[in-house]
N, C-alpha and C positions, 0 to 999 in steps of 0.2 A: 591177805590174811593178817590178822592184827595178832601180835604177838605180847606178853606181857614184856614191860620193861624191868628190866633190875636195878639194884643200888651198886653200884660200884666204889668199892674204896680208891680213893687217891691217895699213893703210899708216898709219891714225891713232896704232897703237897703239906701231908700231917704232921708236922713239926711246931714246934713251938707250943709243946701242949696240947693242939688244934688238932680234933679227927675229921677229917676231910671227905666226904665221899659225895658219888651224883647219880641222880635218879637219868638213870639212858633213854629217857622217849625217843630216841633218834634211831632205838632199835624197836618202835612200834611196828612201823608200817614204811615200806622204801620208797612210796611216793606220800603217801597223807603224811608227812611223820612229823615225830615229837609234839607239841602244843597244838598243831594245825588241826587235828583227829578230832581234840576236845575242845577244841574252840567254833569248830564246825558242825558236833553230833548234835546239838539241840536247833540248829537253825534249818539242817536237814528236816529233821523231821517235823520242826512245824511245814515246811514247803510241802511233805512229802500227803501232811495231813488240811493243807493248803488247795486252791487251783489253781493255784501256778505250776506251771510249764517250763518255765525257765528260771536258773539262778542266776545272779548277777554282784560281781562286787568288782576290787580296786586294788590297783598294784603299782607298782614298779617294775621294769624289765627284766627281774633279775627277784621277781615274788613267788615265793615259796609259796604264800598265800592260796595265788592265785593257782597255781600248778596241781596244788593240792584241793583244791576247788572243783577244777576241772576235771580230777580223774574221782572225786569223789560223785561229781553231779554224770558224769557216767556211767559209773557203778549202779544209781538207781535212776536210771533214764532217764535225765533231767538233761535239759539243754543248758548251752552256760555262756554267758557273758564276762567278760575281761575287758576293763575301761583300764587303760596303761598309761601312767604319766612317762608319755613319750610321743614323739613326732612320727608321722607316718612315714615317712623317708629316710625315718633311720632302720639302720640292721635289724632283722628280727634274733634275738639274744637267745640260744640254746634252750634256755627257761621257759620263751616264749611260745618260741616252738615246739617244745614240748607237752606245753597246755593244748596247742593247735590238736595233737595228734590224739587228743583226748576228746577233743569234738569242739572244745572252745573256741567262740568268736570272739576275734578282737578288736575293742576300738579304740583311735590314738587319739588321746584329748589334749596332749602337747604336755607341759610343766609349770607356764605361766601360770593358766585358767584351771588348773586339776582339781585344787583345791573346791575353788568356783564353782567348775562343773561338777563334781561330786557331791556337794551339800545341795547344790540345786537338786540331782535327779533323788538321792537319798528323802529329800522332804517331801520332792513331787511322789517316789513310791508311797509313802507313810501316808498321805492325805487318798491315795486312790487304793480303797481295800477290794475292787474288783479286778487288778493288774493280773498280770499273767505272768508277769516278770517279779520275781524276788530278789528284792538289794539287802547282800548285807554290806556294812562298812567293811572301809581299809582294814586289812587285817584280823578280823572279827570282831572288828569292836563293836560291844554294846550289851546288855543284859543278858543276854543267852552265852556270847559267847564266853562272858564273864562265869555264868553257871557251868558250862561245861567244863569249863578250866579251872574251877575248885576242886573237879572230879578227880584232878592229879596225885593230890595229895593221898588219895584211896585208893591207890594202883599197888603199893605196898604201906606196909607199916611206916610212917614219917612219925611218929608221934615223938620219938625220942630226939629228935634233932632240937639243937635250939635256936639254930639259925637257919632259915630258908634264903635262896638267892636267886633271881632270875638276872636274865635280861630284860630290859623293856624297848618298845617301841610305840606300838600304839597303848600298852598298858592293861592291855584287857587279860592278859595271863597276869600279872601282879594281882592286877583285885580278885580274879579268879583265889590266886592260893592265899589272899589276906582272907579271903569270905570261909576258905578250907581248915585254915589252921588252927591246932591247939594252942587251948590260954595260956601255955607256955614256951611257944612259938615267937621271934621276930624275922619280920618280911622284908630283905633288901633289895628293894630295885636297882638294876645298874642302867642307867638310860644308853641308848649308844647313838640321839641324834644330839647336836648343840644347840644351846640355847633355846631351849625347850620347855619355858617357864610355863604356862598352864598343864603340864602334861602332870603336877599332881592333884591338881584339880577332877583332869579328865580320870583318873585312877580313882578320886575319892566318889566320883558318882557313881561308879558300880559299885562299892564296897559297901557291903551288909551290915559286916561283922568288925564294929568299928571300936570292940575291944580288942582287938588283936594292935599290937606294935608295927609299924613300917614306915621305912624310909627310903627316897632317892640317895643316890649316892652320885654327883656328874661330871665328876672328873677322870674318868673311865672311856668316855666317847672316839679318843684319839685324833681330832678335829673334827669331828662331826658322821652323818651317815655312812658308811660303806669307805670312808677315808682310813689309813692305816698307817703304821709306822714298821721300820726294819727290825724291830723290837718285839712286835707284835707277832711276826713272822716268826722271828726265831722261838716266840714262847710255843707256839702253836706246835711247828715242828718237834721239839723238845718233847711238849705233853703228850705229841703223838708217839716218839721213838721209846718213852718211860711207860707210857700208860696204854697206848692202844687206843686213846681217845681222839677220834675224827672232829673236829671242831669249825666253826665258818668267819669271815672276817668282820662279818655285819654281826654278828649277836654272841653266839659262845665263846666265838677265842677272844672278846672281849669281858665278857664276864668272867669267865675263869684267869683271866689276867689280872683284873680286878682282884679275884678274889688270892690271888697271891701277891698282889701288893698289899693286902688288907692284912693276911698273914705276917707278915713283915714288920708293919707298925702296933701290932697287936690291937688290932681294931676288936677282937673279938675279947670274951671276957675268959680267962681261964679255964681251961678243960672243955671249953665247947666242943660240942659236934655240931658240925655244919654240913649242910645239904643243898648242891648245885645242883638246880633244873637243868639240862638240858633239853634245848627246846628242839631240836632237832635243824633240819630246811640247811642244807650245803649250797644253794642255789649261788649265792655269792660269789663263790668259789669258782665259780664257771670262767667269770669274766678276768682272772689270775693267767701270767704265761704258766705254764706247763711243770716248769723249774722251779716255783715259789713254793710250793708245798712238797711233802716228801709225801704224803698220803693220797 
């Protein structure tokens, strides 16, 4: 059941002038959730209006992506592919298995080659429009799912914020909400991989709506992917025991940590209200001992 998301104010975080609140996609849907729903409705239904059979895309052990893929393309009986940048020797990760019990098959293309082998099969789908199999990219990157992911900002009224802020990863929710926003809107991206210089490149090729405002911000990452600090932990815990907000170590509790170091140096312009996406996907979270999180 897809449920509507709400605004939530951050009452810890509003200080300094600053009214702080976040759109909760994380309470969409308990497996599609947060950004994953809308980055994935328009490529469904081209497959669905499609003869393909099967969908297929790209993850990590530990992809929300893919998870929410998997139980989406069984929802409308679609078979589904899972190409994992990981070794077939290694553990299958709770995530993984989770995708399995949704019907998905998995195949390990290793770390080195992922890259390699995903632009190869991606180009081989695009040249062959009689396949049976639909690829979409890592993470839904690409024109649709970029259109689906402006549909966020329509979930409720955004119009009065004047700042927007995501996470980024592969950037297809950024251009999403840069294509969404009003003329008086600015769009900050928080990247959370390192050294990720084409990644605003990759962002400005989906973007429409190239009057709108937006920036990377990259010093937010904490050393890079899924890497973390005891800092980070403790902020996470904190917003959770003040706010009730569940967060993950790969994308929100990064962004929202951002956004109160930004707080801080008065990065924003007086009397702003800001508005944090919540993109939803705990998967991260899995591969934590037991003890690290209080939620």
């Amino acid at each position: 059941m897809i449920t509507k998301p709400t605004i939530q104010a951050i009452h810890s975080l509003s200080k300094n002038n600053y009214e702080i609140s976040i759109l909760r996609l994380d309470q969409l849907h308990p497996i599609v959730s947060g950004n994953k729903w809308y980055k994935l409705r328009y490529y469904i239904e081209e497959v669905l209006h499609s003869t393909a059979q099967t969908i297929a895309s790209f993850g990590g052990p530990y992809s929300n992506h893919l998870v929410a893929l998997a139980f989406a393309a069984q929802e409308n009986k679609l078979k589904s592919i899972g190409f994992v940048r990981a070794n077939q020797n290694e553990p299958i990760t709770p995530s993984l298995q989770e995708a399995i019990t949704y019907g998905m098959n998995l195949e390990f293309i290793g770390r080195t080659q992922f890259q390699e082998t995903k632009n190869e099969l991606l180009q081989k789908n695009k040249s062959n429009t009689h396949s049976t199999t639909y690829f979409i990219d890592e993470g839904g990157y690409g024109a649709l799912g970029a259109k689906g992911a402006a549909t966020i900002l329509s979930v409720q009224d955004t119009r009065s914020f004047d700042y927007i802020l995501c996470a980024v990863g592969t950037g297809t929710m950024l251009a999403g909400l840069i294509n969404g926003a009003a003329p008086n809107q600015a769009i900050i991206g928080i990247p959370i991989l390192k050294n990720e210089f084409s990644l605003a490149e990759e962002v400005d090729a989906l973007v429409i709506n190239k009057q709108i405002p937006w920036t990377l911000l990259h010093e937010f990452h904490h050393g890079g992917y899924a890497k973390t600090s005891p800092a980070l932990f403790q902020f996470m815990n904190e917003l959770w025991n003040t706010e009730q907000i569940p967060t993950d170590r790969v994308y929100t509790g990064k962004l929202i940590f951002a956004v109160n170091q930004l707080i801080q140096t008065h990065y924003f312009k007086p009397n702003s209200k800001v508005l944090i996406i919540h993109s939803g996907g705990l998967q991260g979270n899995r591969s934590l001992p037991k003890e690290t999180l209080v939620f």
